[in-house]
N, C-alpha and C positions, 0 to 999 in steps of 0.2 A: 634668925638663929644661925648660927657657928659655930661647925665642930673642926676639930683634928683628931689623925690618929699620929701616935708616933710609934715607930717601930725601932728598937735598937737592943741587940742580943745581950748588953750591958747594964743591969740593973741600978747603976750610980748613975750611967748617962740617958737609962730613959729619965729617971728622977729628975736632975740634972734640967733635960728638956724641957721639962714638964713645967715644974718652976720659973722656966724662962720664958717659955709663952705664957705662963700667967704675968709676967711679968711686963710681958709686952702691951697691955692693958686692949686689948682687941675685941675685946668682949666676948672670948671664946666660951658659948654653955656649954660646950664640952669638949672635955680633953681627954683621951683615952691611951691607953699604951698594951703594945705587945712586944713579947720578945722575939718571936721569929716570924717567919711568913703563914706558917700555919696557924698559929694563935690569930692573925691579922684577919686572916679569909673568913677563921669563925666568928669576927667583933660586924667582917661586913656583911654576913650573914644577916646581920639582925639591924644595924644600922648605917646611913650612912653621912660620909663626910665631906668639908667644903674642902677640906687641905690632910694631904696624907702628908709628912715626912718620915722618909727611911733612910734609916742609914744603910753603909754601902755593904757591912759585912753581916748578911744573917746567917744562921749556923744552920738551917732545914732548905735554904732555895738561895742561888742567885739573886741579886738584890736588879737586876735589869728584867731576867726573865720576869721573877715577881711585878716588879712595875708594868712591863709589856701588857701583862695578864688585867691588871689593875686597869691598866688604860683603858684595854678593850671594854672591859666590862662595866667601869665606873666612867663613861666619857667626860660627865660634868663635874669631877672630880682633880684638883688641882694635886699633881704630885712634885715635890721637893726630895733632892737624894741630898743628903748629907755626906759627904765627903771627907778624906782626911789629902791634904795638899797633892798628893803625887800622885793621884786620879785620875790625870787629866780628860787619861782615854778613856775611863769609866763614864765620868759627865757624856763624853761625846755618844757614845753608846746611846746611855740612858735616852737626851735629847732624841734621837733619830728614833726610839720606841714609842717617845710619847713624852717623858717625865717634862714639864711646863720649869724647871730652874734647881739648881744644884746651890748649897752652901756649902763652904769649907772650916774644917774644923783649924785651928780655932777661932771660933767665931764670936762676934762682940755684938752685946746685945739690942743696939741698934742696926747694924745688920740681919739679923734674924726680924727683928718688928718691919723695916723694909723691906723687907722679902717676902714675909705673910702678909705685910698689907696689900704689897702688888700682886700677892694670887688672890685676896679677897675680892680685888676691884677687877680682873677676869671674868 
């Protein structure tokens, strides 16, 4: 069994995502979305996940801080930050708190099914 969450303040791009990992045919049983970090903390309150992706701008938290926090407490939990091109230092950031791989927007959707595959098999 395999879940995600996705996290993105944008309700066309969590959609968006959503659609795209189903698309990636990965056999996700579940796909979940929130739109900021505090929506996020209460979805892992109750359950948890093989692969987070976040995007970089949440509107309630730092999108590293919140990762950092994730890490700690989700260790076996594969985290993905979503990016838009001119990030670069964000990625690096994120990396050195924990986040296991960054995608950049915009992205084509064999890249996204390569990128969850390889946190799958982590």
């Amino acid at each position: 069994m395999s879940s995600i969450l996705i996290i993105d303040d944008a309700a066309a791009q969590r959609a968006a995502l959503e659609r795209s990992v189903e698309r990636t045919c990965l056999g996700f049983d579940a796909i979940r979305t929130a739109r900021a970090a505090s929506e996020a903390r209460e979805i892992l309150e109750r359950e948890t996940f093989e692969i987070i992706l976040c995007a970089s701008n949440l509107p309630d938290q730092d999108c590293v801080e919140f990762l950092t926090e994730v890490a700690e407490a989700y260790a076996e939990t594969a985290l993905l930050l979503l990016t838009h091109l001119e990030q670069g230092e964000l990625v690096e950031r994120a990396r050195a708190c924990g986040v296991h791989g960054s995608l950049r927007r915009p992205y084509g959707q064999a890249e996204l099914r390569d990128t969850l595959e390889e946190l799958l098999r982590k």
